[in-house]
C-alpha positions as CSV (number, residue, x, y, z in Angstrom):
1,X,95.8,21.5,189.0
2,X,95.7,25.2,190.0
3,X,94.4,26.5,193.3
4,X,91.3,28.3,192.9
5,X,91.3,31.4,195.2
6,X,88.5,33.5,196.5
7,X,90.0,37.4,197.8
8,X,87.9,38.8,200.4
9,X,89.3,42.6,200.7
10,X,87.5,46.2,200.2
11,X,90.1,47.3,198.5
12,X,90.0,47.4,194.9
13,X,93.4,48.2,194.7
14,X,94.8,45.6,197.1
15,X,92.2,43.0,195.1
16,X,93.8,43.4,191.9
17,X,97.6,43.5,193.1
18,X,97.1,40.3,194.7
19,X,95.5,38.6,192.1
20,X,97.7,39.9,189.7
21,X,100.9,38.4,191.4
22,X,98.9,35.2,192.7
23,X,97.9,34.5,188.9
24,X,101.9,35.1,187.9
25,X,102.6,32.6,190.7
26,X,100.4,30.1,189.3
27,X,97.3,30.5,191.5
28,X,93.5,31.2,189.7
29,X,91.9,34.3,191.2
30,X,88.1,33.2,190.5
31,X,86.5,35.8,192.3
32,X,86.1,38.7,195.2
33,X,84.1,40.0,198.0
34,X,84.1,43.4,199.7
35,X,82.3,41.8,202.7
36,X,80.8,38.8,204.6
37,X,77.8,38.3,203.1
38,X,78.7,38.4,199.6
39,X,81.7,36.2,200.6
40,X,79.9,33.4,201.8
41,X,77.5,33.6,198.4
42,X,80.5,33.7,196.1
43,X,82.2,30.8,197.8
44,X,79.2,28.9,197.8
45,X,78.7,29.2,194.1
46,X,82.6,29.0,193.1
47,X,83.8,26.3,195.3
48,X,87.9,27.9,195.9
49,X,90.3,26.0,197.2
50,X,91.1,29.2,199.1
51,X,89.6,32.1,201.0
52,X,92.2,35.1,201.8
53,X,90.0,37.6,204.6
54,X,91.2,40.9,205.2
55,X,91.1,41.1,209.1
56,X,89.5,44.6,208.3
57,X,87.0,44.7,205.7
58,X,85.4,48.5,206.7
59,X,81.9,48.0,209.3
60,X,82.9,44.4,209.3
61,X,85.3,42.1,211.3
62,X,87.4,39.4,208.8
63,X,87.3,37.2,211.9
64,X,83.5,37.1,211.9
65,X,83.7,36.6,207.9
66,X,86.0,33.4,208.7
67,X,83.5,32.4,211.4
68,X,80.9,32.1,208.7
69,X,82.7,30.9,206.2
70,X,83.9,28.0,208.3
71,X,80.5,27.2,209.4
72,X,80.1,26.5,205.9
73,X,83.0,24.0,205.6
74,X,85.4,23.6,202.5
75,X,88.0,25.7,201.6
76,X,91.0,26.9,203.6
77,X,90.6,30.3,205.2
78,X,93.7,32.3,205.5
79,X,93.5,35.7,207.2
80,X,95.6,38.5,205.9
81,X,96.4,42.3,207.2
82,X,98.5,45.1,207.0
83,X,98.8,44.8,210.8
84,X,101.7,42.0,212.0
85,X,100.9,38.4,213.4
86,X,102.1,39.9,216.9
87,X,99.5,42.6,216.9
88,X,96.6,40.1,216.4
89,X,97.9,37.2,218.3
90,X,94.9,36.6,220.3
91,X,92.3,37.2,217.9
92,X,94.3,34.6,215.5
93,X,94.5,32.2,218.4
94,X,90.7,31.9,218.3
95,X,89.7,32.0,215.0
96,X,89.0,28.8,212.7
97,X,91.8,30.3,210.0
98,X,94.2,27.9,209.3
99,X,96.8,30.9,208.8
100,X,97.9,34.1,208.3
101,X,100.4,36.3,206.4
102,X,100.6,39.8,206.3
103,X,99.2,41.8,203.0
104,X,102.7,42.5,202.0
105,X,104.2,38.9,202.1
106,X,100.9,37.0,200.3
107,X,102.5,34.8,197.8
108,X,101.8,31.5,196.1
109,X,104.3,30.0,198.2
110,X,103.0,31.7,201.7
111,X,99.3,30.1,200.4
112,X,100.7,26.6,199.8
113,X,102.5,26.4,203.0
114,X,99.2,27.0,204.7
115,X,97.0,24.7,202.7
116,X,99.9,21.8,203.4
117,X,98.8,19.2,206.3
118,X,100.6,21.1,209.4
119,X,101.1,24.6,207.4
């Protein structure tokens, strides 16, 4: 069964990249948000297996977007960002993600790991 992601990024560009190569990996892209709000809507009506946040989506915070979206319940929230693990540590530390991996190193695999019991 494929894994249905959500992408949660304001950049076009970086949207369609991703789901370009997560699609080639195997993964289903079913649908994106710029922001929070539209976020939680579109995961409420598609159901992913899969949330990827930017930690930076423009006015907004991706840790308040995960905040939401776990109040929610269901899928597995995975924070990504140009910036490295070490530069977020603490923000990561308290936030209801169950992962992270930087923009440039979001793969199939990376997603998997994460979704696996003790990713």
């Amino acid at each position: 069964m494929e894994t249905r992601v959500v992408i949660v990024d304001d950049s076009a560009v970086y949207v369609a990249a991703a789901q370009a190569l997560l699609e080639r990996e195997g993964m289903r892209v079913v649908g994106s948000a710029g922001g929070g709000g539209e976020a939680v809507d579109l995961c409420d009506r598609l159901r992913p297996d899969v949330v990827l946040v930017d930690v930076a989506l423009g006015d907004e915070s991706g840790f308040d977007v995960v905040h939401r979206l776990a109040r929610a319940g269901g899928p597995t929230l995975v924070l990504i960002s140009t910036r490295s693990a070490d530069e977020i540590d603490d923000l990561l530390d308290s936030s209801p993600a169950a992962g992270f991996v930087t923009k440039a190193a979001v793969s199939a695999d990376a997603i998997r790991a994460i979704m696996r019991p003790g990713g």
